[in-house]
Backbone bond lengths (Angstrom), bond angles and torsions (degrees), N, CA, C in turn:
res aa  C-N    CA-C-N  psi(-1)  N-CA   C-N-CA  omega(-1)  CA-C   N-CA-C  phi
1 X - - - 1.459 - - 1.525 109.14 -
2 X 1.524 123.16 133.77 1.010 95.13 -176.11 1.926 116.53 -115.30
3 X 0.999 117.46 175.12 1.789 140.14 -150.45 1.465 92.41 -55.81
4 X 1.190 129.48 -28.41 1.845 125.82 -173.79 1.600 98.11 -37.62
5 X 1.373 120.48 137.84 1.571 121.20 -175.96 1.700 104.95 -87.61
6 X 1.174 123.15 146.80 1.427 137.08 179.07 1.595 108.20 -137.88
7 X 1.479 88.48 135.15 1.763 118.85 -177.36 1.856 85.60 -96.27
8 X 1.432 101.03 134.76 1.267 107.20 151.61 1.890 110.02 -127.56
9 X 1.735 97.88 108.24 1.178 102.79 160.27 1.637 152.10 -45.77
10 X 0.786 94.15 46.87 1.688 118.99 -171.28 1.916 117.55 -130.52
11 X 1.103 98.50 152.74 1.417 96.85 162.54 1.513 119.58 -126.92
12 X 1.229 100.12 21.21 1.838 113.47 -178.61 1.516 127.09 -75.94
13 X 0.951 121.34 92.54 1.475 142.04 -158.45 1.586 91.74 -52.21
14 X 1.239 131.74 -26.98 1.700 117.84 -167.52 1.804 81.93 -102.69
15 X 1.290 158.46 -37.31 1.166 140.75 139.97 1.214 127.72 -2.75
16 X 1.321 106.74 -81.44 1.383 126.98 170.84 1.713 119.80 -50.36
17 X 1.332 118.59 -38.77 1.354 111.11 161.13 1.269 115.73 -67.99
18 X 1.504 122.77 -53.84 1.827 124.83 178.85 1.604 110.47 -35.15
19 X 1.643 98.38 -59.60 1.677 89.96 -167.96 1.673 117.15 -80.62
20 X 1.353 120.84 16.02 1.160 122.76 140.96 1.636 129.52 -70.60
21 X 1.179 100.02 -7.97 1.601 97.90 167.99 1.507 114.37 -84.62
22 X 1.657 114.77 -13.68 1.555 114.92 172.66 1.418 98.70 -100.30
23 X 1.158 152.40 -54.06 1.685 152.18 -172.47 1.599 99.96 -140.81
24 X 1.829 92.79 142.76 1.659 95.58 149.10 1.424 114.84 -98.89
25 X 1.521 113.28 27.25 1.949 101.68 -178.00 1.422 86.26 -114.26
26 X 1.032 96.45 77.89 2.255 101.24 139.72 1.234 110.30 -158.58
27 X 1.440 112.77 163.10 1.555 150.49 -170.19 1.813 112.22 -99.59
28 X 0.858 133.63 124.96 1.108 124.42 159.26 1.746 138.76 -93.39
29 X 1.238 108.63 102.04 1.829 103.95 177.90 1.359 109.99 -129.28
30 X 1.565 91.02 132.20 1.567 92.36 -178.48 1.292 123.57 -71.59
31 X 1.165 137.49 175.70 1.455 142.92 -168.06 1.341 98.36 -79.04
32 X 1.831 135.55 140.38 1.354 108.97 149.69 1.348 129.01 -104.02
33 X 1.458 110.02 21.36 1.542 122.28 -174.46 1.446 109.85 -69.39
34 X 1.581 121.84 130.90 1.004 129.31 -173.40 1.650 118.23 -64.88
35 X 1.296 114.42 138.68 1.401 118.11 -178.76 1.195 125.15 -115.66
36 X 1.470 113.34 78.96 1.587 113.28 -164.33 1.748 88.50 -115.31
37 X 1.580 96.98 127.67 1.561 106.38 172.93 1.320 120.52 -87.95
38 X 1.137 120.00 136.69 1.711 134.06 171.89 1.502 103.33 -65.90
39 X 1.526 99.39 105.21 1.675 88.04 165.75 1.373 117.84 -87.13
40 X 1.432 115.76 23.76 1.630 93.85 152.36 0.807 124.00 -109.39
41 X 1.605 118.55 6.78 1.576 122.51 165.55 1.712 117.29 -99.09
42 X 1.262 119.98 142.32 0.962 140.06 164.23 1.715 111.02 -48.03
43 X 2.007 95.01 149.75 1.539 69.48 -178.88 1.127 142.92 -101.34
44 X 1.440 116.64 30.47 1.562 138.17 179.97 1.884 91.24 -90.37
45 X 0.916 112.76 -14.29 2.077 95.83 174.84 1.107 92.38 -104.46
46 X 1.554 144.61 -17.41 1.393 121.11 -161.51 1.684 90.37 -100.64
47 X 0.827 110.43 -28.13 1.754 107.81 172.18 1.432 110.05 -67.79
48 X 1.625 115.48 -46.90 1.568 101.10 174.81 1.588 109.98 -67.19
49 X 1.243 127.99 3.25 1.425 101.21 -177.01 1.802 103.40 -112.79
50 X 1.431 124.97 -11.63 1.346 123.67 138.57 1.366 131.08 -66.28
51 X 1.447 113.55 0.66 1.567 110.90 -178.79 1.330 100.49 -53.12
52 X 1.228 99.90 -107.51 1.327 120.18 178.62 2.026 135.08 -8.80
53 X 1.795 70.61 -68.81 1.693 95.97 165.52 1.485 136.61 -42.21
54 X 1.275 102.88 -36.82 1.598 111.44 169.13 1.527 131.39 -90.73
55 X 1.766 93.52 -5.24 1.656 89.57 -174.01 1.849 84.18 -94.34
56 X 1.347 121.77 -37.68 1.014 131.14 -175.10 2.096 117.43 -56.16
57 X 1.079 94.39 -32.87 1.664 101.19 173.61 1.747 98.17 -63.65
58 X 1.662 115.81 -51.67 1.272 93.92 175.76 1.340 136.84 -92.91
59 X 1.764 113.98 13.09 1.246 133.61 173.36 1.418 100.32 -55.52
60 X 1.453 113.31 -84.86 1.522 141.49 -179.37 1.783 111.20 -27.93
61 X 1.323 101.97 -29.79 1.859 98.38 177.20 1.359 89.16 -88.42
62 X 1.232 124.20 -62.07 1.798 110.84 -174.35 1.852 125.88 -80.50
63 X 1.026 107.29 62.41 1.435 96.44 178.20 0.873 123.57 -29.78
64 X 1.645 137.93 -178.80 1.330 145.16 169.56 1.644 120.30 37.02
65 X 1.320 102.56 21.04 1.582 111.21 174.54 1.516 96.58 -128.45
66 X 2.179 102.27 145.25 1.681 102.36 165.75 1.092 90.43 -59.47
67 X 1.387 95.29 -177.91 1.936 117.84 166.06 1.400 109.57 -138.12
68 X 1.222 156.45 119.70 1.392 149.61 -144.19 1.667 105.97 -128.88
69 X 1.491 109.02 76.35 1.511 82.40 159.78 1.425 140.93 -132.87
70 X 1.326 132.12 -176.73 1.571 127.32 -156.17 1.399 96.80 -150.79
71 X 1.228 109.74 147.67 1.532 140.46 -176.46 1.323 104.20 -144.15
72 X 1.904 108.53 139.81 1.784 99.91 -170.64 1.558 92.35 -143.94
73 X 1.190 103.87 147.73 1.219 101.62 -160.11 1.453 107.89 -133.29
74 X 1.971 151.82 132.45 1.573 114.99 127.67 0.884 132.38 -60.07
75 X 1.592 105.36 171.63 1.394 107.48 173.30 1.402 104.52 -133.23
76 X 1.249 145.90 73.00 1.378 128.32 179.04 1.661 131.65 -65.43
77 X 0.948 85.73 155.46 1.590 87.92 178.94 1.363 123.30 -55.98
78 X 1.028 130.18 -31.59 1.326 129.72 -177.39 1.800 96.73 -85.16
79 X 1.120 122.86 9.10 1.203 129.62 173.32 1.733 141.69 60.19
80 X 1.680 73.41 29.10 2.147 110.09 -163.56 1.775 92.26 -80.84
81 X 1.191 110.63 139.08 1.692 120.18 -166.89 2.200 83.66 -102.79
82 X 1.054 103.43 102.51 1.520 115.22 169.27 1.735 114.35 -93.65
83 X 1.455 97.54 123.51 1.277 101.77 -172.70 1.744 104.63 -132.17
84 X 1.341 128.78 -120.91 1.734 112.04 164.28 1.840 102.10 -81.55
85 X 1.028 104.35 174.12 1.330 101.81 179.37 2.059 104.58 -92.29
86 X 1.075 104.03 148.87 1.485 89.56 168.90 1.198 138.00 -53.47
87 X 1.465 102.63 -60.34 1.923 120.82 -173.78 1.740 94.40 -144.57
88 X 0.957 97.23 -178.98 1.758 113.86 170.40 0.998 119.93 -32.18
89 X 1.539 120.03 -79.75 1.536 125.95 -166.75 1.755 90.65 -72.88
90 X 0.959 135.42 -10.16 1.904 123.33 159.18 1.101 91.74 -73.69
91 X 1.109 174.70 -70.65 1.233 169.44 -104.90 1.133 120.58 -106.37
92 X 1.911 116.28 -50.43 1.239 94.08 150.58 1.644 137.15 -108.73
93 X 1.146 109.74 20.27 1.414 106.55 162.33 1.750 107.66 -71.24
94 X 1.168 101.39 -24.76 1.561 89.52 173.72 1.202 138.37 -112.96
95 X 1.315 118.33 8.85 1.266 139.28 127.72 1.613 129.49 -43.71
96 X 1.678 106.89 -45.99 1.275 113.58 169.98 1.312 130.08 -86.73
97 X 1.782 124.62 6.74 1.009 133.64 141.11 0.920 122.59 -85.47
98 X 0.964 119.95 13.58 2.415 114.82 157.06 1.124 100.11 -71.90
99 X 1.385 117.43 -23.47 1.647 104.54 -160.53 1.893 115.95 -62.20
100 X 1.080 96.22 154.90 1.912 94.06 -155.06 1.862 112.34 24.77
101 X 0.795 92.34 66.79 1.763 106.33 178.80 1.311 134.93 -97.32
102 X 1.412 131.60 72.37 1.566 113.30 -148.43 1.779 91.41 -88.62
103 X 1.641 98.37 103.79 1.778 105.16 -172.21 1.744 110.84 -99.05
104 X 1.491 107.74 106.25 1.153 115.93 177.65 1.647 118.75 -70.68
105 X 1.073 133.80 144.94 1.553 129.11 -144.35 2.186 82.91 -168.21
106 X 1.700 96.07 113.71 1.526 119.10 -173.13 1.805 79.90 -122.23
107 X 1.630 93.73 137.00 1.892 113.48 148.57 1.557 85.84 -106.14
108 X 1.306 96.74 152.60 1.339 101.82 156.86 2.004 98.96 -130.54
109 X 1.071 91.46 146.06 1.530 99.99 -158.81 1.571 114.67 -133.38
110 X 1.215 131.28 117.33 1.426 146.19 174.45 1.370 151.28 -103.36
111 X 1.601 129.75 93.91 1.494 82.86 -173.12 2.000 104.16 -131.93
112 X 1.552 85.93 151.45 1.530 101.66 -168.55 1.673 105.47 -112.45
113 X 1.361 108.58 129.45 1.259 110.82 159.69 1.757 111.58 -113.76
114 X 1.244 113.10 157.00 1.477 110.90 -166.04 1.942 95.39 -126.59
115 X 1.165 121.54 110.13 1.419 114.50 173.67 1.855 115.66 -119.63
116 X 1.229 97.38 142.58 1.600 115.56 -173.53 1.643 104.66 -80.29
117 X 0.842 139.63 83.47 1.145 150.79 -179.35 1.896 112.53 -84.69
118 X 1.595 114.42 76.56 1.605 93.41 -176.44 1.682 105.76 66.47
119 X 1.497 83.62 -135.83 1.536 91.23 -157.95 1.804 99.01 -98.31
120 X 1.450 127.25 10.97 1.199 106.88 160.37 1.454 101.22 -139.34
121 X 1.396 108.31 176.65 1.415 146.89 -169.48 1.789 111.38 -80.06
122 X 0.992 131.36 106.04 1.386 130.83 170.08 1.391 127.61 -101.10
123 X 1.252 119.84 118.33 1.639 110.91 -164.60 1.889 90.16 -129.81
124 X 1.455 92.15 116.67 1.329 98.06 167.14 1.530 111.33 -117.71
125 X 1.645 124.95 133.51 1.357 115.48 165.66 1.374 119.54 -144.52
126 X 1.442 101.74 -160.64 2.239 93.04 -169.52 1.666 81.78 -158.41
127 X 1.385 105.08 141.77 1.469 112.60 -178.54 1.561 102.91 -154.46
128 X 1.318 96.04 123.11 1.882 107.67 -177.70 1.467 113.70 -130.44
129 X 1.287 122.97 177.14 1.474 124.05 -169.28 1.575 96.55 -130.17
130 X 1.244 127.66 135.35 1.328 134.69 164.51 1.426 98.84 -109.79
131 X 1.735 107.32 137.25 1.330 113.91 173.18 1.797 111.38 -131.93
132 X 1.392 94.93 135.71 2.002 84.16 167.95 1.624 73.22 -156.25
133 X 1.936 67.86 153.55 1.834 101.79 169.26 1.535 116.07 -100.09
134 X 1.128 136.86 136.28 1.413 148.71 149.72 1.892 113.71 -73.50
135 X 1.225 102.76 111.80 1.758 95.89 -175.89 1.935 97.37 -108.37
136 X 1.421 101.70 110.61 1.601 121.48 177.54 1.588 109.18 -61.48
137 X 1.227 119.81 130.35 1.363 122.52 152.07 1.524 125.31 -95.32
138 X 1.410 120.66 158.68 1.527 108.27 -142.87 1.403 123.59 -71.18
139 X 1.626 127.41 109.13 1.461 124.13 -166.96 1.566 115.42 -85.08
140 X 1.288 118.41 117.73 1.218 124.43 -171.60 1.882 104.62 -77.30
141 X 1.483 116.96 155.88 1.577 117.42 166.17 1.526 113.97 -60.87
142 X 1.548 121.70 -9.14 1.355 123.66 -171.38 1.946 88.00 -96.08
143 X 1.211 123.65 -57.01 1.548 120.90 156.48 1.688 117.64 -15.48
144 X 0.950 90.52 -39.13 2.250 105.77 -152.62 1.524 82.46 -73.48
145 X 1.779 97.82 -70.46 1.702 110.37 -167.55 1.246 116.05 -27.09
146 X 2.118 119.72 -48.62 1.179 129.51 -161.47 1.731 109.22 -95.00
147 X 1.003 105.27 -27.92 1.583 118.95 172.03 1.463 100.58 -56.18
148 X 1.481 123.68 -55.44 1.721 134.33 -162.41 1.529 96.59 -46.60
149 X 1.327 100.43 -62.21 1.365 105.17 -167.78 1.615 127.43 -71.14
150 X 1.101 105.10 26.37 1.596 115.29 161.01 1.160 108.02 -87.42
151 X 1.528 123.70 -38.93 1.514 121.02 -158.13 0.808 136.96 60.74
152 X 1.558 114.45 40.32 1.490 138.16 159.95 1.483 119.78 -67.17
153 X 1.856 108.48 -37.36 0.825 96.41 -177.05 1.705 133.97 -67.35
154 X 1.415 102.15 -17.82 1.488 130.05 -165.89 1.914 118.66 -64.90
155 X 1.448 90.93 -18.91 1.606 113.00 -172.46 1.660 104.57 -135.96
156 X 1.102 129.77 -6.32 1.673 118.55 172.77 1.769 106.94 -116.92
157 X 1.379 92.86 151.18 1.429 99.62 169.74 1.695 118.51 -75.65
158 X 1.246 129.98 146.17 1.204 135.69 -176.49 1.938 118.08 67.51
159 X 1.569 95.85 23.84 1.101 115.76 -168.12 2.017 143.75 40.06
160 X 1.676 89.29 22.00 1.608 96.49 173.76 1.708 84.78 -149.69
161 X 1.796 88.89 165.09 1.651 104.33 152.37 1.449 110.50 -112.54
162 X 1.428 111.21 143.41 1.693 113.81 172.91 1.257 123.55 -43.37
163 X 1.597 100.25 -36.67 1.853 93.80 -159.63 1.413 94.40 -84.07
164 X 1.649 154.39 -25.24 1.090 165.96 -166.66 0.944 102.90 -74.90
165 X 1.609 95.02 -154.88 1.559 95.70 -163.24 1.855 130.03 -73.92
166 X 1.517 90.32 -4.84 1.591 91.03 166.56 1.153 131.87 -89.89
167 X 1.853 114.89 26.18 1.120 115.74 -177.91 1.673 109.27 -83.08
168 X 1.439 107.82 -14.03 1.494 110.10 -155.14 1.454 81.47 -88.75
169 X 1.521 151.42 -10.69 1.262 113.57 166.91 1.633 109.42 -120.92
170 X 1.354 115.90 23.40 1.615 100.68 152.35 1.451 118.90 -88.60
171 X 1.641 101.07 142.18 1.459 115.58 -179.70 1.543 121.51 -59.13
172 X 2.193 102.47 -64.71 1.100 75.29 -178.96 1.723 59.92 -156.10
173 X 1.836 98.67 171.38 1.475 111.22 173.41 1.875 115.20 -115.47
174 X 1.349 100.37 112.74 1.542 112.23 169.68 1.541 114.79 -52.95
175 X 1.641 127.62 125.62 1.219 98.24 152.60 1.840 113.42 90.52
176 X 1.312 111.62 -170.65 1.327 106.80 -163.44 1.567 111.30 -85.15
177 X 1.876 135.06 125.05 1.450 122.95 -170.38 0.936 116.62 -76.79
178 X 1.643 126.00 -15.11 1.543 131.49 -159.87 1.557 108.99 -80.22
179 X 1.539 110.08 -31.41 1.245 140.55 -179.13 1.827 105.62 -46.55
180 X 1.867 109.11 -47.70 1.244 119.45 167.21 1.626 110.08 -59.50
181 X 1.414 114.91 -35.93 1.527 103.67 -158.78 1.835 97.71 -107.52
182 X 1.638 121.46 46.61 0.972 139.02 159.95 1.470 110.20 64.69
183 X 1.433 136.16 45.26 1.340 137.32 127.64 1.748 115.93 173.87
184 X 1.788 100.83 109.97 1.237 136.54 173.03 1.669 96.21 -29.51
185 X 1.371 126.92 72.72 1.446 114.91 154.38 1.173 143.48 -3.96
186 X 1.697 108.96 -68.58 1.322 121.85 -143.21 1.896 88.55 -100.19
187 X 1.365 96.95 -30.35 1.608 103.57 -174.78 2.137 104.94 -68.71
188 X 1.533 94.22 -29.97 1.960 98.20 171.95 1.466 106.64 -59.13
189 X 1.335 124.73 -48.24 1.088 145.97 -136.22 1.562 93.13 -87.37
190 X 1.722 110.70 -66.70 1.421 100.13 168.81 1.614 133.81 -50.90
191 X 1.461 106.77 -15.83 1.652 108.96 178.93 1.125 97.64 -96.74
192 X 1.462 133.30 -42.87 1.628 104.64 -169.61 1.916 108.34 -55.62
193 X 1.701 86.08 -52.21 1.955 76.66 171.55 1.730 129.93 -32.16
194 X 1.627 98.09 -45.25 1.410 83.77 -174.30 1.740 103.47 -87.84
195 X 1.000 117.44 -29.16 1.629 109.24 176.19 1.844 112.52 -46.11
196 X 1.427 110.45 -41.43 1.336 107.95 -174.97 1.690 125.50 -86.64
197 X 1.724 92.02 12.38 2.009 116.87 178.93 1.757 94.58 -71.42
């Protein structure tokens, strides 16, 4: 990998450990571009229209640096946009729809460098989608009750973590796992390579 310095736009502490397995030369600043969602769009357009945009708000202050960022998302089938849960009973109603759940889970991932070239502006970038499925085995309301009370849900998005206690009812994982724990490694790793061709 080579020494060019990289901002990763995020402030996600399991981020920030992952992409230390590709470099320890980056900085972290979060984006400050505002994120107000269109509720009449779905959230595969309102994510494509922050892709870009947010790694790019902090491209443009740091020139001559990548900028790395990732957004992770479910997607369930019944087509419910899961984010933290609100309170309790959010928590486990949606917990108890994993049950037989084949839950598709996209990063979408970017990176922009912004260079001053003379008298103009150069923006080169690369933007890809990592996808894996989680396939649920069947979670009972007596499951939910005992699951609640870990208090996972209270601090994770989509109200569990993989490696915890919801490992005992996923089946099996499609595809890349890191992708679940908010950024596709090997898929960073292959773009910075080709970004730096």
């Amino acid at each position: 990998m080579n020494k060019q310095k990289i901002i990763l736009a995020s402030q996600s502490p399991r981020r920030k450990i992952l992409l230390k397995n590709i470099t320890e030369n980056f900085e972290t600043i979060p984006s400050n571009f505002d994120e107000i969602w269109d509720e009449n769009k779905n959230l595969e357009k309102n994510i494509l229209f922050f892709w870009e945009w947010k790694a790019l708000d902090v491209a443009k202050k740091n020139p001559w640096k990548i900028v790395v960022w990732c957004d992770t998302f479910p997607i369930h089938s019944k087509n419910w946009n899961y984010f933290k849960p609100k309170d309790l009973e959010d928590a486990k109603k949606m917990l108890l729809s994993y049950s037989w759940e084949k839950l598709q889970v996209l990063s979408w991932l970017s990176l922009v460098k912004v260079d001053n070239i003379w008298w103009k502006i150069v923006v080169k970038k690369i933007s890809k989608i990592s996808e894996t499925f989680i396939y649920w085995w069947k979670i009972t309301e007596n499951d939910v009750e005992e699951w609640v009370k870990k208090d996972e849900w209270q601090w994770r998005s989509w109200g569990f973590s993989i490696e915890w206690f919801a490992s005992k009812f996923v089946e099996k994982i499609d595809w890349c796992f890191f992708n679940i724990v908010w950024l596709p490694v090997s898929l960073l790793k292959n773009m910075l390579e080709e970004f730096n061709d």
